[in-house]
C-alpha distance (Angstrom), angle and dihedral (degrees) to the residues before:
residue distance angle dihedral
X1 . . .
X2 3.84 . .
X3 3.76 105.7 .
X4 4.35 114.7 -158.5
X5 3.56 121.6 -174.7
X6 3.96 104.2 -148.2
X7 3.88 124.3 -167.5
X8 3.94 113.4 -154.9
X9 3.64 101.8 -159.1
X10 3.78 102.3 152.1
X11 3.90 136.8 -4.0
X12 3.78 96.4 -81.1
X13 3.78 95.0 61.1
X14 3.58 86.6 43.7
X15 3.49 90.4 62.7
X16 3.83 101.2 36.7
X17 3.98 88.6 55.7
X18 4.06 87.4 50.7
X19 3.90 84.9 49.6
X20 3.27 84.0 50.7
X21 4.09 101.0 53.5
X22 3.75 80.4 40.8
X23 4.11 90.1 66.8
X24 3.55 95.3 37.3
X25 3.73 92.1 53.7
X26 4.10 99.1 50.9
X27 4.49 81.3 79.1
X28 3.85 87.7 78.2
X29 3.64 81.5 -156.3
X30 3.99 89.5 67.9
X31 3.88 121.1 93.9
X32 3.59 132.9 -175.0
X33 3.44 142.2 -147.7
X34 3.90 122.1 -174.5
X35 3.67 131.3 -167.8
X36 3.48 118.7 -169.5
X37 3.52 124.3 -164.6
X38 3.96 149.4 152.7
X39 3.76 107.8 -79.3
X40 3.79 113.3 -122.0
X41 4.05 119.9 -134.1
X42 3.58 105.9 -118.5
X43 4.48 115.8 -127.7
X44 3.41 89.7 -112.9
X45 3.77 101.5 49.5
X46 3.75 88.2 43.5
X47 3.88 91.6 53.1
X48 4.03 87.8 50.8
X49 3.83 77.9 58.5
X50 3.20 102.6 51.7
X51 3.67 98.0 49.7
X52 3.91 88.9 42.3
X53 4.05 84.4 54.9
X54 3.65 86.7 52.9
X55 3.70 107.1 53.6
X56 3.59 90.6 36.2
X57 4.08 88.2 56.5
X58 3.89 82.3 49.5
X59 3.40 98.4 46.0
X60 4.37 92.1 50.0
X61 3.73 83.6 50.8
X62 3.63 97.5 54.6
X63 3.84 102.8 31.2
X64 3.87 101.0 38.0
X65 3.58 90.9 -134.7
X66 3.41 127.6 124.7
X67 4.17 119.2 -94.5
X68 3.89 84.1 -120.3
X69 3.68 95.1 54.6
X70 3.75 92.5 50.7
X71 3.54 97.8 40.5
X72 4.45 93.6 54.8
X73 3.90 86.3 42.9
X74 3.91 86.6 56.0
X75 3.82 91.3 35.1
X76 3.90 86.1 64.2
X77 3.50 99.5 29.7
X78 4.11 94.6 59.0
X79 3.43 108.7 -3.4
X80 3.90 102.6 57.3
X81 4.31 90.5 55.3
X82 4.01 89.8 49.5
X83 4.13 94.5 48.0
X84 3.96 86.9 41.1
X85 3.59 107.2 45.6
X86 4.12 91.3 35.3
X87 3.65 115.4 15.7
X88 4.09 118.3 176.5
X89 3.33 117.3 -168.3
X90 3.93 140.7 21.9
X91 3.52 98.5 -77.8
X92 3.68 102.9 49.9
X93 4.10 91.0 46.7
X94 4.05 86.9 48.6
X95 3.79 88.3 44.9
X96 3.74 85.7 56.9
X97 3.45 105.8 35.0
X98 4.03 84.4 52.6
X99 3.84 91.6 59.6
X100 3.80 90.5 44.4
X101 3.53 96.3 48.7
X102 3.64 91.1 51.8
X103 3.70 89.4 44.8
X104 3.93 95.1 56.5
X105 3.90 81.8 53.1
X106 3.72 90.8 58.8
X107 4.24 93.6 -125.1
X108 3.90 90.3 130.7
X109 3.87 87.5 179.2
X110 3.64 98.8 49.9
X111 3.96 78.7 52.5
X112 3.49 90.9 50.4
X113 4.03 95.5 44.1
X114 4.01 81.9 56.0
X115 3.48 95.0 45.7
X116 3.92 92.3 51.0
X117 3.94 91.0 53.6
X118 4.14 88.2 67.3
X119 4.05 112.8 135.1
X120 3.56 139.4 -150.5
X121 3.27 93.9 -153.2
X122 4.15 93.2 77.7
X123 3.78 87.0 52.3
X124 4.43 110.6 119.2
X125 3.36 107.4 -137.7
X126 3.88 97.1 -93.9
X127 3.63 84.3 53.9
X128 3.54 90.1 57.9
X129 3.85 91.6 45.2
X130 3.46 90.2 49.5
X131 3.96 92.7 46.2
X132 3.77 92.1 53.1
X133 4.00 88.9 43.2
X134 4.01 93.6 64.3
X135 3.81 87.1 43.9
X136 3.76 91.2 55.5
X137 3.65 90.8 46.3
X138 3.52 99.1 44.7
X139 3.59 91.2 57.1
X140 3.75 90.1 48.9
X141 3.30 95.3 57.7
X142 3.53 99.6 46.6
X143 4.26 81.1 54.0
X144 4.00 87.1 -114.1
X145 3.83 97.2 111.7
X146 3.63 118.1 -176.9
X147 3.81 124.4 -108.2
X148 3.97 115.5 -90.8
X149 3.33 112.3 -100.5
X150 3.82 106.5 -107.6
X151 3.81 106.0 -150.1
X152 3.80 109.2 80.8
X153 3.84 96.0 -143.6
X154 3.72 92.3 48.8
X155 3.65 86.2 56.8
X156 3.31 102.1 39.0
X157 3.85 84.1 56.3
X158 3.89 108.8 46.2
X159 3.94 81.9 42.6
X160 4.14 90.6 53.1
X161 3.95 86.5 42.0
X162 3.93 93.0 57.8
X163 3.85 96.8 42.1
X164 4.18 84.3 54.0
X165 3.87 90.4 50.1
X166 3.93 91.7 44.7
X167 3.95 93.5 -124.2
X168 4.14 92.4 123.1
């Protein structure tokens, strides 16, 4: 038995994994079985968190801006260019395929509008290393880096993570 491991994050893939009982279940000789449960974080996701949490905290503190503010101007800044030039997943290629199809229309705020509603939450992990790499950087370069991360194993993770996806 074919066994799929389906994340329902939002109505569409709701209804793209019912589509997808639906054409399973026109082979009469097909049966399902669903279990439906709530979706664990896994360690090293919640360690990206953390850290995010962190310099975010740091970066409120120093800025006086709000944590929201900071985090859409990073959102665009980084986070746009790794969903656009590499998106995984159906909700990063609609979420660019929306702002292109507006685009081609020539309603540059709708595209905008679109653009603006990007998430972190559809990031893969080495999205989400990468993401926080360019944010590190950025802040280098501008001679503003970010506080060390205190926790050894945090560290000692996000540092392991980068070395893996060639960024250090």
């Amino acid at each position: 038995m074919k066994q799929i491991s389906k994340s329902l994050l939002d109505d569409e893939s709701i209804v793209g994994f019912v589509h997808l009982c639906q054409k399973s279940l026109e082979n009469k000789k097909n049966k399902l079985e669903m279990v439906l449960r709530n979706r664990t974080e896994s360690a090293t996701h919640a360690q990206f968190k953390a850290i995010f949490g962190a310099w975010f905290d740091y970066l409120q503190d120093n800025e006086r801006r709000s944590i929201d503010i900071i985090h859409r101007e990073m959102k665009l800044k980084f986070l746009v260019r790794i969903y656009e030039n590499e998106p995984v997943g159906n909700l990063q290629n609609m979420w660019a395929e929306n702002i292109i199809l507006w685009m081609e229309r020539g309603a540059v705020e709708k595209a905008l509008e679109a653009r603006n509603r990007i998430s972190l939450s559809w990031a893969t992990k080495e999205q989400m290393c990468h993401y926080m790499y360019c944010i590190e950087m950025y802040y280098i370069e501008i001679d503003r880096p970010l506080p060390v991360i205190e926790s050894k194993e945090k560290r000692k993770t996000y540092e392991n993570f980068k070395k893996r996806m060639g960024l250090k």
